[in-house]
VODREN-804546 format. One record per residue (C-alpha): residue in one letter; chain; y, x, z. Coordinates in Angstrom, 3 decimals, padded with zeros to 6 digits. Layout:
<rec 'a','A',<Y,X,Z>>
...
// end
This chain:
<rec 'x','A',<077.120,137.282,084.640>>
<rec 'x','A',<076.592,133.734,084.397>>
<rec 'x','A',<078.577,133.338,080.908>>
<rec 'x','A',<076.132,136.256,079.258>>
<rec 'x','A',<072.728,134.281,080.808>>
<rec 'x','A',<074.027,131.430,079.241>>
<rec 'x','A',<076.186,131.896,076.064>>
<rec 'x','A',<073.929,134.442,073.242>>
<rec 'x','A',<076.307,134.746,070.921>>
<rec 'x','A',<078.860,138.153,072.627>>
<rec 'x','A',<081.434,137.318,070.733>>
<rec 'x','A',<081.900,133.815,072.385>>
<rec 'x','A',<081.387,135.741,075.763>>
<rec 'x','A',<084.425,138.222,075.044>>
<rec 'x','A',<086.060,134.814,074.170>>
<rec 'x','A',<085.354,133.236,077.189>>
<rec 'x','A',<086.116,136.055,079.354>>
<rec 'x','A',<089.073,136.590,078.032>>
<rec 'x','A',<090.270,133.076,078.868>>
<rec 'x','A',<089.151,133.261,082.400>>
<rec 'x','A',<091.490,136.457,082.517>>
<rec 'x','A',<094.237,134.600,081.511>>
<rec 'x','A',<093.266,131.401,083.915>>
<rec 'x','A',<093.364,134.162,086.966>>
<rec 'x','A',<097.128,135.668,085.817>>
<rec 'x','A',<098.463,132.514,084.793>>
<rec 'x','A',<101.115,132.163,087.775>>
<rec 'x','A',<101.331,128.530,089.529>>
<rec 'x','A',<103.994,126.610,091.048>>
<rec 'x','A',<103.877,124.101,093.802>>
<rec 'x','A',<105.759,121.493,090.670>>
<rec 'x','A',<102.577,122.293,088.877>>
<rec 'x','A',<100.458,121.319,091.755>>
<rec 'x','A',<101.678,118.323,092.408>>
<rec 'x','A',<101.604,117.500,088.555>>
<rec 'x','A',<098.024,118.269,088.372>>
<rec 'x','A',<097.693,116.279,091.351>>
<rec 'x','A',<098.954,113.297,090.089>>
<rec 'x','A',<097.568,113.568,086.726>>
<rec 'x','A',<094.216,113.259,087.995>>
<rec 'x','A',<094.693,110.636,089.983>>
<rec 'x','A',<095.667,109.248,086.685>>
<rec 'x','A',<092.317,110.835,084.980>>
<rec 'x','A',<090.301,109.173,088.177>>
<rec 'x','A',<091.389,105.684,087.560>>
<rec 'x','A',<091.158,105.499,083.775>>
<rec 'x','A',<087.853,106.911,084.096>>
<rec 'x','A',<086.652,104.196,086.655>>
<rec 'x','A',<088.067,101.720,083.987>>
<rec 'x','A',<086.295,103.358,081.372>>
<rec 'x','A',<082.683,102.547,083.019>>
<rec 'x','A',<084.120,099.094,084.116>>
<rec 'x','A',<084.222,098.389,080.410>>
<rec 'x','A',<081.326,100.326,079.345>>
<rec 'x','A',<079.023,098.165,081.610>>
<rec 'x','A',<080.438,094.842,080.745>>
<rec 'x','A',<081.719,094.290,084.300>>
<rec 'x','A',<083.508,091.297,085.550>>
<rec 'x','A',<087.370,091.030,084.226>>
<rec 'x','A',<088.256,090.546,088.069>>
<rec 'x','A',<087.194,094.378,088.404>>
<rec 'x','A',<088.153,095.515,084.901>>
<rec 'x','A',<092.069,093.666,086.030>>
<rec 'x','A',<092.272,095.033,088.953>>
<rec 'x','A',<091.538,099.050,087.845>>
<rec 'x','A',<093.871,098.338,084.631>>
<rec 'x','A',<096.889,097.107,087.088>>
<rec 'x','A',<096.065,099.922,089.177>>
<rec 'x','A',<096.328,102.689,086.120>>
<rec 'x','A',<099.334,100.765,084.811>>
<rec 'x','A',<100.974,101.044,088.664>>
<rec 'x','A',<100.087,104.782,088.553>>
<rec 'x','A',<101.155,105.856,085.098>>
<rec 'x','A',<104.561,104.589,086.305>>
<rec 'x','A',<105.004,107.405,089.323>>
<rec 'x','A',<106.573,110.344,088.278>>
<rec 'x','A',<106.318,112.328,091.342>>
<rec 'x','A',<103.812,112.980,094.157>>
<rec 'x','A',<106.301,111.785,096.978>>
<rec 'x','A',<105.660,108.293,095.134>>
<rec 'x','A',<102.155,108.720,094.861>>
<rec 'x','A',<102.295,109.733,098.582>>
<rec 'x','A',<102.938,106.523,099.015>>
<rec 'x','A',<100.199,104.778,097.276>>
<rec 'x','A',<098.228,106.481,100.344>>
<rec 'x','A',<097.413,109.521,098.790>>
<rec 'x','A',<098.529,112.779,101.658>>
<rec 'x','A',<098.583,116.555,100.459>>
<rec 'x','A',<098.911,119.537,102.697>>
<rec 'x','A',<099.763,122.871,101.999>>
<rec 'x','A',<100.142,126.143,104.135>>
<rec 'x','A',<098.888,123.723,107.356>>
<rec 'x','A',<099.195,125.606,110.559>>
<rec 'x','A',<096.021,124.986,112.037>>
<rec 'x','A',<097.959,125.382,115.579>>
<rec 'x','A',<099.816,122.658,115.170>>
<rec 'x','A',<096.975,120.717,113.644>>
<rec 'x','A',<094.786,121.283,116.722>>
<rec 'x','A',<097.644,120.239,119.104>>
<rec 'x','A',<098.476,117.335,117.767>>
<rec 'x','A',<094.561,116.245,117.492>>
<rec 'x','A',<093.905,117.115,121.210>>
<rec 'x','A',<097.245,115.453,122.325>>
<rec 'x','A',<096.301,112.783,124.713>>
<rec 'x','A',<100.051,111.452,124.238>>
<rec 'x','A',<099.040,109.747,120.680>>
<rec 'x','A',<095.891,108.547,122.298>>
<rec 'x','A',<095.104,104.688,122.205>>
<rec 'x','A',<092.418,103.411,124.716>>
<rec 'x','A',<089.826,100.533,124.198>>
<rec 'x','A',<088.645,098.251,126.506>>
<rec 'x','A',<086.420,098.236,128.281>>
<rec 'x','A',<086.455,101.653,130.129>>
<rec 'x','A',<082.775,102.288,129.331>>
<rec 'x','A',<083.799,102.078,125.432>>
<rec 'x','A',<086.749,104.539,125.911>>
<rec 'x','A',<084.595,107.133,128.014>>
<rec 'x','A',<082.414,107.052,124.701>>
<rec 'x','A',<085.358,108.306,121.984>>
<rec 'x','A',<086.599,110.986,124.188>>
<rec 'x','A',<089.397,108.462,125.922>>
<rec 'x','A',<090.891,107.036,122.626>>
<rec 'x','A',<091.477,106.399,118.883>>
<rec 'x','A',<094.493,107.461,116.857>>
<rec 'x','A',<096.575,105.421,114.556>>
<rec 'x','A',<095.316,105.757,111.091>>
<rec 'x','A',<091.507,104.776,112.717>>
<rec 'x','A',<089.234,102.073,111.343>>
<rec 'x','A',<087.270,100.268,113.397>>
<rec 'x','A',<084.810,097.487,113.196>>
<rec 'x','A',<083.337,095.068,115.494>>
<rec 'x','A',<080.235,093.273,114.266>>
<rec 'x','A',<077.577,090.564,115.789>>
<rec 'x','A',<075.703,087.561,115.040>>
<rec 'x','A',<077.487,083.977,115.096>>
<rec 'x','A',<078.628,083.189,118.522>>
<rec 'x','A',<077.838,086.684,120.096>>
<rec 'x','A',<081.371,087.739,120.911>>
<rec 'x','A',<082.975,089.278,118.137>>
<rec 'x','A',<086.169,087.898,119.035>>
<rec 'x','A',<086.403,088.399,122.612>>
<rec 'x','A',<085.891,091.827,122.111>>
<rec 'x','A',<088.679,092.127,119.877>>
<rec 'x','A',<090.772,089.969,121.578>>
<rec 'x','A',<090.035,092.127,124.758>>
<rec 'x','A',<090.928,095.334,122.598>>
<rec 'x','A',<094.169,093.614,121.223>>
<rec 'x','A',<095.295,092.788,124.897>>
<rec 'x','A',<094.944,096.054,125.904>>
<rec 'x','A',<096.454,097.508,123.086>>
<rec 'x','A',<099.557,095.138,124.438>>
<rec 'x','A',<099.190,096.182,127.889>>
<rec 'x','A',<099.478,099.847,126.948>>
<rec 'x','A',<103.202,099.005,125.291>>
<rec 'x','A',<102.094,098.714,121.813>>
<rec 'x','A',<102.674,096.578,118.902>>
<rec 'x','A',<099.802,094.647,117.894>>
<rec 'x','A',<099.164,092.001,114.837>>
<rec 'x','A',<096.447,089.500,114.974>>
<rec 'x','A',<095.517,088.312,111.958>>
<rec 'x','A',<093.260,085.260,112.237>>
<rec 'x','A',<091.947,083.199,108.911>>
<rec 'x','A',<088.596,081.424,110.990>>
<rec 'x','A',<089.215,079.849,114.049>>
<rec 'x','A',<092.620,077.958,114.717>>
<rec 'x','A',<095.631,080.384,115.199>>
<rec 'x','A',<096.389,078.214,118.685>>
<rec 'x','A',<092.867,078.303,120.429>>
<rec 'x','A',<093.387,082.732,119.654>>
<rec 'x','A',<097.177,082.348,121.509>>
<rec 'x','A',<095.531,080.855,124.425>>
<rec 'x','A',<092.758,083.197,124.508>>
<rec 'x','A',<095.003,085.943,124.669>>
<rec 'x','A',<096.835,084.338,127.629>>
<rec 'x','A',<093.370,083.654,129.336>>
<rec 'x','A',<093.107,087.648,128.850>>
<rec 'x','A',<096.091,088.983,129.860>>
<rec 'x','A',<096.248,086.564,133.016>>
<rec 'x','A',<093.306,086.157,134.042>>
<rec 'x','A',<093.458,082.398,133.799>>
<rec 'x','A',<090.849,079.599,132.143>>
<rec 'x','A',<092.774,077.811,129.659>>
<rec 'x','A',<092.315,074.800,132.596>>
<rec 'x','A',<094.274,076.814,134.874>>
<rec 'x','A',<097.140,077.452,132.281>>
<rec 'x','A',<096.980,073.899,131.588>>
<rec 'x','A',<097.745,073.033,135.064>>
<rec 'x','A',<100.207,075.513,135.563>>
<rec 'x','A',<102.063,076.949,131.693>>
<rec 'x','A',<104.779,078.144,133.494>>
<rec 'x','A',<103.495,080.734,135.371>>
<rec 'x','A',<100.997,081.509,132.633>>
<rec 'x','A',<103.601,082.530,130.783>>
<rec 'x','A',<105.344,084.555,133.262>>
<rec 'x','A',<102.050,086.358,133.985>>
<rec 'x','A',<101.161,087.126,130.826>>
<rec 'x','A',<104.671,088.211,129.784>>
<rec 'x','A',<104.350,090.870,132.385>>
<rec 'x','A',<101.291,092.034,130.467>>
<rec 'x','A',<102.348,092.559,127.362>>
<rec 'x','A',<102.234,089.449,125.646>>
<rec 'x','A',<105.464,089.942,123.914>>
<rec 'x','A',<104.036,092.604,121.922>>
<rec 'x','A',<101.543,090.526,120.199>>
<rec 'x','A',<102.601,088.978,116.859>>
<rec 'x','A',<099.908,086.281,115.660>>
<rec 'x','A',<099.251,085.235,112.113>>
<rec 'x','A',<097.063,082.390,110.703>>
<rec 'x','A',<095.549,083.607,107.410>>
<rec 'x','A',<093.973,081.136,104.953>>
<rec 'x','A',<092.421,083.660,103.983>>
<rec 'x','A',<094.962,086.507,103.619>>
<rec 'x','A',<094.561,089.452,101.161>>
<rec 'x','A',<095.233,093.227,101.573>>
<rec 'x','A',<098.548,092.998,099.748>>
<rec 'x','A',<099.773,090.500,102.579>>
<rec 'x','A',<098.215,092.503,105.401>>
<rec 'x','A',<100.612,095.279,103.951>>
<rec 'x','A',<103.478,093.367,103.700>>
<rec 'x','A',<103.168,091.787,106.845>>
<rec 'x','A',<102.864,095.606,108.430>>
<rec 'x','A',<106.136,095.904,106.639>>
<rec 'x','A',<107.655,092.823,108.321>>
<rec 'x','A',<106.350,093.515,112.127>>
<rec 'x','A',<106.111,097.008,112.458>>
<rec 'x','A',<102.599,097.240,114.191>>
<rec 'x','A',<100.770,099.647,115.599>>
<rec 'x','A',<097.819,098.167,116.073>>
<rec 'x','A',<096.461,095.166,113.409>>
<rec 'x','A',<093.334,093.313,114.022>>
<rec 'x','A',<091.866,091.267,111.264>>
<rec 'x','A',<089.613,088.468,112.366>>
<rec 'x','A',<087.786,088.409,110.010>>
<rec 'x','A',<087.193,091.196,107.536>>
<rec 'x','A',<084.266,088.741,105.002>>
<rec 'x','A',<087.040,086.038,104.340>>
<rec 'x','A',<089.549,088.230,102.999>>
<rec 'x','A',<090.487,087.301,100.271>>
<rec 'x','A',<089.928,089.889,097.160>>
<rec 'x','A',<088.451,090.381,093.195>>
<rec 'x','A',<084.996,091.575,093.083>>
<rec 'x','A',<081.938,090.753,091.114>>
<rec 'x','A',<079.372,090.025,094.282>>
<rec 'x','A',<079.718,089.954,097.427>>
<rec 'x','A',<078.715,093.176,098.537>>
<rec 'x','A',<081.121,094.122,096.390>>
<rec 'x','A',<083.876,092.209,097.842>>
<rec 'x','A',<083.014,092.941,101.455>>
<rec 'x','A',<083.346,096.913,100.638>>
<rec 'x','A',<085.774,096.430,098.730>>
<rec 'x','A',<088.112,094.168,101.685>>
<rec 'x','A',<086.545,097.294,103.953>>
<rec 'x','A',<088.619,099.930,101.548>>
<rec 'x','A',<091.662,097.839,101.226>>
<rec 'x','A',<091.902,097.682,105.439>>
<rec 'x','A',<091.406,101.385,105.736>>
<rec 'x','A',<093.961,102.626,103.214>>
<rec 'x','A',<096.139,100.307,105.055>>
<rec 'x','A',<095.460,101.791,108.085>>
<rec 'x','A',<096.064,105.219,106.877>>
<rec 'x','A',<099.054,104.553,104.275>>
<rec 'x','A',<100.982,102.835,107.263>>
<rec 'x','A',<099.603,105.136,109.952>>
<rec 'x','A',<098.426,101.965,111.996>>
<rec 'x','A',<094.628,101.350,113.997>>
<rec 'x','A',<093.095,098.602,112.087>>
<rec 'x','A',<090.334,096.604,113.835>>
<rec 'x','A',<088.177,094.805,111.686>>
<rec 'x','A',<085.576,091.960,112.443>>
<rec 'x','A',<082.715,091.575,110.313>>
<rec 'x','A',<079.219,089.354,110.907>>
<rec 'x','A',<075.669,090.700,111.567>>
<rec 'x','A',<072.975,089.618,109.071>>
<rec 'x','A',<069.793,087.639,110.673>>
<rec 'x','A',<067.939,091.279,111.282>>
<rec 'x','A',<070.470,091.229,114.354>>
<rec 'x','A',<069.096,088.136,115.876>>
<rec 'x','A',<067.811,088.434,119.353>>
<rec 'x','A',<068.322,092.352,119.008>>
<rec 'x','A',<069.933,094.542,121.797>>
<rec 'x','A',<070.628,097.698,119.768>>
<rec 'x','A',<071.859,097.124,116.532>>
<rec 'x','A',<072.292,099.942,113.504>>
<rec 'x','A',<074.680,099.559,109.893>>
<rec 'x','A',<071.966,097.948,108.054>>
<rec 'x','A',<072.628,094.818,110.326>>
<rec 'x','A',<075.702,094.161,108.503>>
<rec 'x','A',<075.440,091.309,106.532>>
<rec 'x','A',<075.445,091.609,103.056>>
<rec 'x','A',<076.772,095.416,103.532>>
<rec 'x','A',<074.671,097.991,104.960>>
<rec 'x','A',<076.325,100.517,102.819>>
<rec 'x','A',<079.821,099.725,101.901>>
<rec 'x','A',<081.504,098.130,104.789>>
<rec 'x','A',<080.002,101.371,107.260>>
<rec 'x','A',<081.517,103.645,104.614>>
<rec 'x','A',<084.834,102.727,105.445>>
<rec 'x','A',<084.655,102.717,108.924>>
<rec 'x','A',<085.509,105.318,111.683>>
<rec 'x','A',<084.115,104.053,114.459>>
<rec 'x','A',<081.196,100.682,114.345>>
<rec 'x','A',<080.494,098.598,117.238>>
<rec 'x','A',<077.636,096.417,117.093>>
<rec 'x','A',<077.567,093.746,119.714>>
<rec 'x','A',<073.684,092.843,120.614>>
<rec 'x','A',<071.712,090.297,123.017>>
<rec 'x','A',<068.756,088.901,123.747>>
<rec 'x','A',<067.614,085.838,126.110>>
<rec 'x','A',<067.663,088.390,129.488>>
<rec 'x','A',<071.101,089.554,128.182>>
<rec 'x','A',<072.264,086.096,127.509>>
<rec 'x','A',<071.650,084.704,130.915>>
<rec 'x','A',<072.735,087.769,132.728>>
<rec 'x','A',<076.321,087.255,130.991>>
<rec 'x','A',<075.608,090.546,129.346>>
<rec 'x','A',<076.293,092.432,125.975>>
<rec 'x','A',<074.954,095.470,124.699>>
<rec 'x','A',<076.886,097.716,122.973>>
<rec 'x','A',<076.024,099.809,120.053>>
<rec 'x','A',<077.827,102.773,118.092>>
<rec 'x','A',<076.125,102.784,115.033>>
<rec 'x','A',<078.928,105.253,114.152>>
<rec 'x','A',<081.304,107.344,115.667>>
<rec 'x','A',<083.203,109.610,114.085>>
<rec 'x','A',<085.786,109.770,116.801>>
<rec 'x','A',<083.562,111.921,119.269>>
<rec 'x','A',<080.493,111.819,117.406>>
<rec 'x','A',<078.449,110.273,120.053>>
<rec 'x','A',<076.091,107.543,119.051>>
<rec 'x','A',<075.221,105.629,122.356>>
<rec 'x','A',<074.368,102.440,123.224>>
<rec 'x','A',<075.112,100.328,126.744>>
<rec 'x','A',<075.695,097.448,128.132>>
<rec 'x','A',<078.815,095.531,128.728>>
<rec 'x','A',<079.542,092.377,130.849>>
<rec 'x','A',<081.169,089.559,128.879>>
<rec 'x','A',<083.693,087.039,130.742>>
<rec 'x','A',<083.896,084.312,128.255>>
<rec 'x','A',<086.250,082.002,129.886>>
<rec 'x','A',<089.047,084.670,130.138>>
<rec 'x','A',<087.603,086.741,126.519>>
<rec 'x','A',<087.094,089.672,128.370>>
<rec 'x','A',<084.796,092.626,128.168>>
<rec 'x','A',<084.013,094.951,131.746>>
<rec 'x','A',<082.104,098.112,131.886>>
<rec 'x','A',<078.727,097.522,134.353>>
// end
């Protein structure tokens, strides 16, 4: 019906219909699949590279998509592809699929409890999320707080750090899991270290980045075997881009198809743009320089928000701009312990 509103000429229609015949017997194969698959994956990228070049953009980006074709056009089969980060699924039992997605087994809580009650009592490995605030809000407590209790829970957890100095993280992580000031660990580092052995210290493998790229955050997932990577912070990546919106979304893509090519929870840590100043309930278009791209890439975002009552109350208010975890976009406040980098529900 469509073809004869649109085509005058019946001859062409006949044509046309009898191709669409032959489309509808042609038999397929799950090799041809895959091959089709593949191919335009192929198609995708030398496309993108097409309008890189059409519109006279930088020769960062136009690099960057032809290493990426060149990489592609050298797979020959969609197991390799599959592990560029690219998953198909055929004939999925939808049993099984439910199961596994209401299995509290794979389930990893965050800290505090208030947060976890929020995302219906965890996030799964392959999750993205970020944590962003103004300067000197918390950012990093939080995560450290999450990363410690990731640890605690008997998982593996990499901290990547390219801002503040890899040794003043270490002994925020010890404040954490011991509940000591750093003066107290400084008067006593033996039993610092016994205490926070207990806790799960051991599981926490610490890298200083200056900066780091994607490429290394993938080899070192290689290296350590994590299950859990936090990257402190997301803006200082380093990575080939034309702007820097660009290069914030485009640090924000690399993280999450790390996160689901090596089936690992990444935690990212991004800042908040001056709109967030003196603000209690944040939203995405507080990121800075990314109210679009960075939030794209994201599964679950938690913006961190104060103002002067909050700040001398020792509170935080907490703000999930989005959720796709439980789909619950809430706000509430937290109680920040900044001598041990903790986070406790009020």
């Amino acid at each position: 019906a469509q073809l004869e509103e649109t085509i005058r000429n019946p001859k062409h229609v006949e044509r046309f219909r009898n191709l669409l015949a032959e489309a509808a017997a042609a038999s397929t194969s799950d090799a041809n699949v895959r091959a089709v698959v593949l191919l335009a994956k192929q198609q995708e990228t030398g496309d993108r590279l097409a309008q890189a070049l059409a519109s006279d953009s930088s020769s960062e980006k136009v690099d960057t998509l032809l290493e990426e074709l060149q990489s592609l056009r050298k797979l020959t089969s969609l197991e390799e592809l599959g592990q560029e980060g690219v998953e198909v699924y055929q004939s999925v039992d939808v049993a099984e699929l439910v199961r596994k997605a209401f299995d509290p087994e794979g389930l990893i809580r965050l800290y505090p409890q208030s947060l976890n009650d929020r995302v219906d009592g965890g996030v799964r490995k392959g999750h993205h999320i970020l944590v962003f605030a103004p300067v000197e809000l918390g950012k990093t407590a939080a995560v450290i707080n999450m990363s410690c209790g990731f640890a605690r829970q008997g998982l593996k957890v990499l901290y990547l750090i390219n801002e503040d100095r890899v040794q003043d993280i270490i002994l925020r992580q010890v404040s954490n899991l011991t509940g000591m000031t750093k003066y107290e660990i400084n008067a006593s580092p033996e039993r610092a270290q016994e205490l926070a052995q207990e806790a799960g210290f051991g599981n926490i493998t610490t890298i200083s980045a200056s900066p780091g790229t994607p490429r290394q955050i993938d080899e070192w997932i290689d290296t350590y075997g994590p299950d859990c990577v936090i990257v402190d912070q997301l803006r200082n990546l380093q990575v080939k881009a034309d702007t820097r919106v660009n290069q914030l979304e485009a640090a924000a893509t690399a993280v999450r198809n790390i996160g689901k090519k090596k089936n690992v929870l990444m935690v990212s840590v991004s800042q908040a743009g001056d709109s967030a100043r003196d603000k209690l309930i944040l939203n995405m278009g507080d990121v800075d320089f990314s109210n679009v791209g960075i939030p794209s890439q994201a599964d679950l975002m938690i913006g961190l928000g104060m103002d002067a009552q909050y700040e001398m109350e020792g509170l935080r208010h907490i703000t999930l701009c989005k959720n796709k975890i439980s789909g619950l976009h809430d706000n509430f406040p937290v109680r920040i312990v900044p001598q041990l980098s903790r986070y406790r529900s009020v």
